[in-house]
Backbone bond lengths (Angstrom), bond angles and torsions (degrees), N, CA, C in turn:
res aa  C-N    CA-C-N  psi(-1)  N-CA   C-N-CA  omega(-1)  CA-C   N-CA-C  phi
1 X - - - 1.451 - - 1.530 111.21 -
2 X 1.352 101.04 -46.30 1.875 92.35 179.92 1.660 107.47 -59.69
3 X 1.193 135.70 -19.27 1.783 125.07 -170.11 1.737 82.26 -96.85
4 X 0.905 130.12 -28.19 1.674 99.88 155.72 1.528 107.88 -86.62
5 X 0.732 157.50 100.49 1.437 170.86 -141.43 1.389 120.56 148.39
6 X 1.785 87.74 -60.02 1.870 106.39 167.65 1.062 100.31 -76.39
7 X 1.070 148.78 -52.50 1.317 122.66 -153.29 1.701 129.32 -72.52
8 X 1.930 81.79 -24.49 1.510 113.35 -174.25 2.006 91.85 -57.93
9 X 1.272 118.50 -69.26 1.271 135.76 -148.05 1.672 83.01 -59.31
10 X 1.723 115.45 -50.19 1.514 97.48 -164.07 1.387 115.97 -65.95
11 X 1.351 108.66 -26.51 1.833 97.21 -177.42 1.396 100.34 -75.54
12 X 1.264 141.64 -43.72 1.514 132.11 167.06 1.608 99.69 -22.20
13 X 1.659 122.52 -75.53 1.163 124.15 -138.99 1.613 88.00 -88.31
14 X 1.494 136.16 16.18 1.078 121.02 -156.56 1.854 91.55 -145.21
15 X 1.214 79.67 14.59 1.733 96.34 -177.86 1.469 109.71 -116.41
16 X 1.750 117.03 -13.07 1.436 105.34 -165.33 1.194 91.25 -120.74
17 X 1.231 128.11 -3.53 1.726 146.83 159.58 1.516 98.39 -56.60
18 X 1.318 130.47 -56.25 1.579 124.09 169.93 1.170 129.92 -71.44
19 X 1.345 100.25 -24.87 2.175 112.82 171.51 1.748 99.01 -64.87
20 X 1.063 104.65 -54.58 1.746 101.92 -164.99 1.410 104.55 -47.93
21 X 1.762 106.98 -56.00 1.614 113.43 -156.54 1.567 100.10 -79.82
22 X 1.192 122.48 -21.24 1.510 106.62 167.05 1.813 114.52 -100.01
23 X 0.891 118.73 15.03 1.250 126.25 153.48 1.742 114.88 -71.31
24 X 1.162 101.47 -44.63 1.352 121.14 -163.84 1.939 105.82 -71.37
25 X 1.594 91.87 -42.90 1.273 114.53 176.35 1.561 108.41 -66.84
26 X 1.189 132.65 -43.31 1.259 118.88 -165.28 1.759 107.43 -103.03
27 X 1.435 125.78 -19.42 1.181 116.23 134.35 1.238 140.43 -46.67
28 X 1.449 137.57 13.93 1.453 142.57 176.74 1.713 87.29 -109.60
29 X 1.653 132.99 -27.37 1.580 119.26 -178.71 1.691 97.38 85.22
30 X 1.588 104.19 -172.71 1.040 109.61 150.79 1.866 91.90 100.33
31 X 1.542 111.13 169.26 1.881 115.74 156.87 0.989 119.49 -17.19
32 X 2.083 97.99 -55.15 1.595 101.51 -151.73 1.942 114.86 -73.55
33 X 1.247 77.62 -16.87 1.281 93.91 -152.84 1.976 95.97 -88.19
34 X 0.748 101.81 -13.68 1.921 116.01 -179.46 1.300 94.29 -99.61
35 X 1.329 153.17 -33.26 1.484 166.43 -146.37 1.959 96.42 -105.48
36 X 1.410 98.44 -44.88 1.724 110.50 -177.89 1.946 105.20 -53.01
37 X 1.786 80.19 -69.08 1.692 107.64 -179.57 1.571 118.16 -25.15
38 X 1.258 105.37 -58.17 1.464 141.65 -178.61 1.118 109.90 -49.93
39 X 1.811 111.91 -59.31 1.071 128.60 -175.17 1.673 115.10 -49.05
40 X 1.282 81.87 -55.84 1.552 116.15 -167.29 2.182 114.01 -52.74
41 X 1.524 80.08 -50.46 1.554 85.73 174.57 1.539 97.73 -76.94
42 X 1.127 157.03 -42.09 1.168 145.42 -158.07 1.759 126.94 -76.28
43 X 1.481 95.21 -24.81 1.334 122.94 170.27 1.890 103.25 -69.36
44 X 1.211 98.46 -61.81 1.880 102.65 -172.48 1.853 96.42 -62.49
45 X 0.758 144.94 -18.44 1.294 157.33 -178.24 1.386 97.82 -77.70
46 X 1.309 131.61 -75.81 1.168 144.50 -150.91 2.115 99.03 -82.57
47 X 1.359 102.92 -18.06 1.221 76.34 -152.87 2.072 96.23 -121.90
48 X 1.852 96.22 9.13 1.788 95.80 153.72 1.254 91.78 -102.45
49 X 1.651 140.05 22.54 1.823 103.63 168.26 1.453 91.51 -117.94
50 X 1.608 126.12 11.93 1.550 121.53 150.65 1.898 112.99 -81.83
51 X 1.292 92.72 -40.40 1.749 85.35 172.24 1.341 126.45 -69.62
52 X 1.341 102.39 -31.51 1.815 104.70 160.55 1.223 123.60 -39.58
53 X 1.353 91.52 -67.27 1.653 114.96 -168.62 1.312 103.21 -50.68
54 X 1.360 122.70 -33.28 1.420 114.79 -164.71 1.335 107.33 -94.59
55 X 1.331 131.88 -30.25 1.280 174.49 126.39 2.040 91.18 -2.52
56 X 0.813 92.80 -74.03 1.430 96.26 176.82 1.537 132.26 -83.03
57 X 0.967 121.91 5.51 1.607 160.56 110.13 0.858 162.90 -31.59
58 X 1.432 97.21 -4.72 1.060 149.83 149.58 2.430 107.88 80.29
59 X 1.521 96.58 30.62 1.386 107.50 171.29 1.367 128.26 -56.85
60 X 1.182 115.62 162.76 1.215 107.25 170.11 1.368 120.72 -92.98
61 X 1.841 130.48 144.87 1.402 110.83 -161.53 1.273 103.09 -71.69
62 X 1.473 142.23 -1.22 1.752 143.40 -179.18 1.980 100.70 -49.91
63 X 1.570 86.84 -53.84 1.333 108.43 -173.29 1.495 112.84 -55.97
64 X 0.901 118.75 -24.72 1.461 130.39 179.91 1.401 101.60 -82.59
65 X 1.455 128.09 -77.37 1.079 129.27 179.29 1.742 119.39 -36.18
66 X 0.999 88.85 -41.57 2.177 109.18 -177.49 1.219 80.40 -68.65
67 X 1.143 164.75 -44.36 1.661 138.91 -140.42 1.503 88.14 -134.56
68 X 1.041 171.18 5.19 1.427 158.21 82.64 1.754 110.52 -7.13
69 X 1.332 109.46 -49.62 1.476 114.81 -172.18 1.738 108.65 -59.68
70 X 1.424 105.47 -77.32 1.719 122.36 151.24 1.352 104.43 -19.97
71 X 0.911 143.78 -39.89 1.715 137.84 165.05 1.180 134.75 -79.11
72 X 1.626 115.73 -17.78 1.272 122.34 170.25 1.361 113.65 -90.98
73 X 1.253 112.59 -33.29 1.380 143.77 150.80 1.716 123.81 -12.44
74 X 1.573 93.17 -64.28 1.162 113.06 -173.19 1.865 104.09 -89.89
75 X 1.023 96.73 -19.13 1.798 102.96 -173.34 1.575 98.58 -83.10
76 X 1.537 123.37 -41.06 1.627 122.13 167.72 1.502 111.08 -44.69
77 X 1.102 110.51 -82.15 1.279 116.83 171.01 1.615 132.78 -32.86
78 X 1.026 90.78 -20.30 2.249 111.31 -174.07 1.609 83.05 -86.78
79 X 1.550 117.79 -46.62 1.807 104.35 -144.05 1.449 85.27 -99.21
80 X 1.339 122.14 -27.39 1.837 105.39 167.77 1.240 126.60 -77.03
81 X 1.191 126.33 18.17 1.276 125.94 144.26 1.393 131.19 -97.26
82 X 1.124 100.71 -12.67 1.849 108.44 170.67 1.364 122.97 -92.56
C-alpha cells in the first residue's frame, strides 16, 4: 500500500509539473499551441480507455497509476524542451 501511496503523491506532484509547462505553452497561442490542445485532449482520451481496459481486466489500480505516471513523465520532458 505505501508504493501506491508513493506513487499516488508522485503523479499528483508529477501532474502539476505538466499543467504549469503546458499552461505556459498554450498561453503563447499560435500552431503550437492548437497542436498542444489537440494533443492534450487526445492523450486524456486515449489514455482513460487504457485504464479501463485494464481496469476491467481485472488489473491492479498500481498498474494504472504506473502507466499514467510514464505518461506524465514523458509529457514533462516533451514540454521542457520547448
Amino acid at each position: 500500500m505505501s508504493n501506491m501511496f508513493f506513487d499516488l503523491s508522485m503523479l499528483a506532484f508529477e501532474t502539476q509539473q505538466a499543467i504549469w509547462l503546458r499552461t505556459i505553452k498554450l498561453s503563447t497561442g499560435g500552431r503550437a499551441a492548437d497542436r498542444e490542445a489537440k494533443l492534450m485532449v487526445d492523450e486524456k482520451l486515449s489514455a482513460a480507455m487504457q485504464a479501463a481496459g485494464k481496469l476491467m481486466g481485472g488489473a491492479h489500480p498500481s498498474s494504472v497509476v504506473k502507466a499514467y505516471r510514464r505518461k506524465v513523465r514523458a509529457n514533462v520532458r516533451r514540454l521542457s524542451k520547448s
